[in-house]
C-alpha positions in Angstrom: 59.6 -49.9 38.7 57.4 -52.4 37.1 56.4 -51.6 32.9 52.5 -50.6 33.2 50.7 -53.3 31.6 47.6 -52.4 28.5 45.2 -53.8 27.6 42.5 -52.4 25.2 39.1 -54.1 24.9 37.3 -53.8 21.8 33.1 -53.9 21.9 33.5 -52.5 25.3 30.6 -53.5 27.1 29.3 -54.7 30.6 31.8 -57.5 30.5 34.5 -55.1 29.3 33.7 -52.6 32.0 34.0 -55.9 34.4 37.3 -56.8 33.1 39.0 -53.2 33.3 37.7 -52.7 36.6 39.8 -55.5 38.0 43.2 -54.0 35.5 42.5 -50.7 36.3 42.7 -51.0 39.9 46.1 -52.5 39.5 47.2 -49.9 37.7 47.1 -50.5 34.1 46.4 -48.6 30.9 43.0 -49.9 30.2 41.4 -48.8 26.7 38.0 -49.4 25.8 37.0 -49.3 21.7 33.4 -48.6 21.1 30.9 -46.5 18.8 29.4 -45.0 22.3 32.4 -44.0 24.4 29.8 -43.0 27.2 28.9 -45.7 29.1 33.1 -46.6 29.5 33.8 -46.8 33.0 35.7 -44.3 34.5 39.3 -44.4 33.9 39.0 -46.3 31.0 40.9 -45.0 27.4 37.9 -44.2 25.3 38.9 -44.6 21.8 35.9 -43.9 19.9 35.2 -46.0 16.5 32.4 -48.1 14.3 34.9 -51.4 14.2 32.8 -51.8 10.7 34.2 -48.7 9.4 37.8 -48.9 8.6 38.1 -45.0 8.1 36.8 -44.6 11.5 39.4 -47.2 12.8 42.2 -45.6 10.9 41.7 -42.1 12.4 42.5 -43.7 15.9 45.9 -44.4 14.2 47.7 -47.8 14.9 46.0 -50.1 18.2 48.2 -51.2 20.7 48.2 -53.1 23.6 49.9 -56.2 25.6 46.4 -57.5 25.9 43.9 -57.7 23.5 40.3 -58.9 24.5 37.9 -58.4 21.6 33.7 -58.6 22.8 32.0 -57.8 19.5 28.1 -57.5 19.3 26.6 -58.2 15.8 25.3 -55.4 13.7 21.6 -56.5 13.7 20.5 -59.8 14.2 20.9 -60.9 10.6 23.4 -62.5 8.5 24.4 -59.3 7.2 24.5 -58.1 10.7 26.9 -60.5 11.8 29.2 -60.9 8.5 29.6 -57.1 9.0 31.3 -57.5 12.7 32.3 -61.0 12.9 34.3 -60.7 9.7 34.5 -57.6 8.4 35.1 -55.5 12.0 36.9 -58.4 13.2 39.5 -58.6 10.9 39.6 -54.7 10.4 40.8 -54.5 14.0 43.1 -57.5 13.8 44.9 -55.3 10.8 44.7 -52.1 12.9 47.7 -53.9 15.4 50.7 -52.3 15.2 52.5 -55.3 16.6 51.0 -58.7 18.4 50.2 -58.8 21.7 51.2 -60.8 24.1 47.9 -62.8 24.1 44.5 -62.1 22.2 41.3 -63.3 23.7 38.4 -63.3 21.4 34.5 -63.6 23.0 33.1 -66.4 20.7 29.9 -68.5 21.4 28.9 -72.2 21.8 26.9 -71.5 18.9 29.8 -72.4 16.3 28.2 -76.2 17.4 25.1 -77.6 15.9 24.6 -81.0 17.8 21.1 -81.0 18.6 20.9 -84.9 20.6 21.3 -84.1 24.6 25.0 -85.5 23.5 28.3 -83.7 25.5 30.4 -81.9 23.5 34.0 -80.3 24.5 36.7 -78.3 22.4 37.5 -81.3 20.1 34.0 -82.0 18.7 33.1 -80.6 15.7 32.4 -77.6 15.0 29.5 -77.6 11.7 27.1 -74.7 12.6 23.9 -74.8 10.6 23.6 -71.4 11.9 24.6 -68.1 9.6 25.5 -66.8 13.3 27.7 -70.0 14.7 29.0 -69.4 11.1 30.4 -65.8 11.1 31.7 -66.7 14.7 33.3 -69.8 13.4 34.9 -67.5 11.0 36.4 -65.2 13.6 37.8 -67.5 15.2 39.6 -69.0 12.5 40.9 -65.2 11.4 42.6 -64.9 15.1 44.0 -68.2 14.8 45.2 -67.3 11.2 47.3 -64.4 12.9 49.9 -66.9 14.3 49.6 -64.8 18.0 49.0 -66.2 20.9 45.2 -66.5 21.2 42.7 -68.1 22.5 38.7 -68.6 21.5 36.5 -68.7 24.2 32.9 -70.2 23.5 30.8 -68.9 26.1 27.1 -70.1 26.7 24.0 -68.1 27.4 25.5 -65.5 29.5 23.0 -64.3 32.1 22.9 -62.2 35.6 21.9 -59.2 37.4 19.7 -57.1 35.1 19.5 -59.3 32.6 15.8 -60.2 33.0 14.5 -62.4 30.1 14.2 -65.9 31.8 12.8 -64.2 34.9 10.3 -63.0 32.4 9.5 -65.8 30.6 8.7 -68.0 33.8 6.4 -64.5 35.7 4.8 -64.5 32.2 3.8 -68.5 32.4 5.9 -68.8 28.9 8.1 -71.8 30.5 9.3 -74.6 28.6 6.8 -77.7 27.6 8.2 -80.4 29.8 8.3 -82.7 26.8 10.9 -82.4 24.8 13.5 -82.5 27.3 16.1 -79.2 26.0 19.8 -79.0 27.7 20.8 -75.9 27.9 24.3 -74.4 28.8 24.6 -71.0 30.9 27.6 -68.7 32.5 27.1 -66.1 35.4 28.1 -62.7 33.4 30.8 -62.6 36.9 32.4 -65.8 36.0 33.0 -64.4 32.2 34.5 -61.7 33.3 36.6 -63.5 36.0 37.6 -66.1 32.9 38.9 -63.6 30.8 40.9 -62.2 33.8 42.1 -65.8 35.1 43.5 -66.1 31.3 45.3 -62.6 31.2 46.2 -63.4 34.5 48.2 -67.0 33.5 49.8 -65.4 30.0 51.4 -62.8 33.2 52.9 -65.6 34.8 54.0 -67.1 32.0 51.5 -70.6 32.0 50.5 -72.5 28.9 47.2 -71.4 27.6 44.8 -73.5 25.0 43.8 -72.1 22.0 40.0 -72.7 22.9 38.2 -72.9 26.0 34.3 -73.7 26.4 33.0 -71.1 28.9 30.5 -72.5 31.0 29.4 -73.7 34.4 29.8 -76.8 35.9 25.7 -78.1 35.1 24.2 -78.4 31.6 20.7 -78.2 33.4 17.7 -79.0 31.2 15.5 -75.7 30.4 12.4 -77.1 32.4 15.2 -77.8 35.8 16.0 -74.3 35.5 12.7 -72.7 34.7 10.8 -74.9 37.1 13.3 -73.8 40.3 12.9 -69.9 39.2 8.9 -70.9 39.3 9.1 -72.3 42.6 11.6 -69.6 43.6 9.2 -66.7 42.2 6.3 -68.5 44.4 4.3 -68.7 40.3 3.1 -71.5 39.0 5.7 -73.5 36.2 3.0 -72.6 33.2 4.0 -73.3 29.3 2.2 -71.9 26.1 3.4 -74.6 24.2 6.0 -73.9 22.3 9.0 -75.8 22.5 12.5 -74.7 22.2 13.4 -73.6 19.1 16.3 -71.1 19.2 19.4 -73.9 20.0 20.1 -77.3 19.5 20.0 -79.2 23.0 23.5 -80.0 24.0 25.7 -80.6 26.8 28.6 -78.4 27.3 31.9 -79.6 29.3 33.6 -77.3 31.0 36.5 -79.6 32.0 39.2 -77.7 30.3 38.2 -74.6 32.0 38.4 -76.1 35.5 41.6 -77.7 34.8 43.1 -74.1 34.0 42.6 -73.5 37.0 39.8 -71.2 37.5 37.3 -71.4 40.3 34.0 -70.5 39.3 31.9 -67.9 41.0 28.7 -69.1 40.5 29.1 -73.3 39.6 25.9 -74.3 38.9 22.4 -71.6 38.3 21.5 -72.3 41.2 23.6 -70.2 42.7 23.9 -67.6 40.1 20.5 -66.8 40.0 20.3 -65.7 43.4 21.8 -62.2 43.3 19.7 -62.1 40.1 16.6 -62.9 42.1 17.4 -60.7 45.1 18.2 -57.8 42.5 15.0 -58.3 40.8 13.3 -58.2 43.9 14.7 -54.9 45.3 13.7 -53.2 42.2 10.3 -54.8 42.1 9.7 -53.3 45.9 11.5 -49.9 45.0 8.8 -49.3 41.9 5.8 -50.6 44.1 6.5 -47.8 47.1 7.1 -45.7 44.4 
């Protein structure tokens, strides 16, 4: 008989809950690491900590696991708030290991990049955040490199999909992009993160080289107004701005070339497609409150 497999996920959210879905149903040990144990899904390990609070950690005695995928949320949306996880929770759990695991994936950004010209960037450009939050993430990454294990940083873009609402909206609310400057952005389905992280586990299983750093996006850095203006039309609403331009990222083109050439087939390739089930969810709900 086989070894069961483990893996534990630390900052166990709804992309946690994705991934251990898929490991639980072939039979693994699947932990999940979290202040609020309650919203684990079923059959999950609930080890119950504040990753920023090293007594809490140390009360769960040593961690261990073949896997490791660590999906950390900062503290606040301040410096302090990220310093406290990004580094401080970060490396607390990386010390709280009893031994390596086979591979660690950590949940970074495509913040840790600050080019701001429409130019396309890819694992080798440089990383020079201006950006206390790309900084603290750069820093993490660099602490689970430092660890010598097999790792690997995966910069994921704006992660959206069902139930997460905010561009939807933006564009109902007439609070669209101006169409002048033109403002790339770079976007994953919330499905094809989770099916990344699996795709990853799933090659270290079989023994297949893995980088140290993947960019996780889809296959079309649309511009802002592209993707606002098909929701608009989609939405049968008018594509309305109030004027205020971009201001949160620097306008950039992600490649996701060395994610296709792992081998992974994307879900959802472009938003198009991805924003369909969103739509159709939104929808449903929409009709459910109205006959309410």
């Amino acid at each position: 008989m086989a070894e069961q497999r483990s893996l534990l996920i630390v900052g166990c959210g709804d992309i946690g809950n994705g991934l251990a879905e898929i490991y639980l149903a072939r039979g693994w040990q699947v932990q999940g690491l979290r202040r609020n144990t309650d919203k684990l899904l079923a059959g999950i390990t609930a080890l119950s900590a504040d990753v920023c609070d090293q007594q809490s950690l140390e009360k769960l005695g040593s961690l261990q696991a073949d896997y490791l995928v660590i999906t950390l949320t900062p503290a606040g949306g301040s410096a302090e708030g990220y310093r406290a996880v990004f580094e401080g929770g970060l490396n607390n759990i990386l010390a709280a290991m009893a031994e390596p695991p086979r591979l660690v994936l950590f949940v970074s950004s495509t913040g840790v990049y600050a080019q701001a010209g429409n130019e396309w960037i890819d694992e080798q450009s440089a990383t020079e955040p201006d950006r206390y939050s790309g900084q603290s993430l750069l820093r993490a990454e660099r602490a689970v490199a430092a660890t010598g294990w097999p790792h690997a940083n995966i910069r994921f873009g704006g992660i959206y999909g069902t139930g997460r609402l905010q561009m939807l909206k933006k564009v109902i609310e007439g609070d669209c992009a101006p169409a002048e400057p033109l403002h790339f952005t770079n976007r994953i389905h919330r499905d094809d993160c989770v099916g990344f992280l699996a795709h990853l586990i799933d090659k270290a299983e079989s023994g297949d080289a893995i980088q140290d750093c993947y960019l996780g996006v889809d296959d079309e850095a649309a511009s802002i107004q592209d993707v606002q203006s098909w929701l608009a039309t989609e939405l049968d609403v008018p594509y309305a701005t109030k004027g205020q331009p971009i201001a949160r990222t620097g306008s950039k083109r992600c490649a996701n070339t060395r994610l296709r050439n792992s081998g992974y087939d994307m879900k959802y390739p472009t938003f198009r497609q991805g924003f369909l089930p969103v739509l159709a969810d939104w929808r449903n709900s929409a009709e459910g409150q109205s006959e309410g």
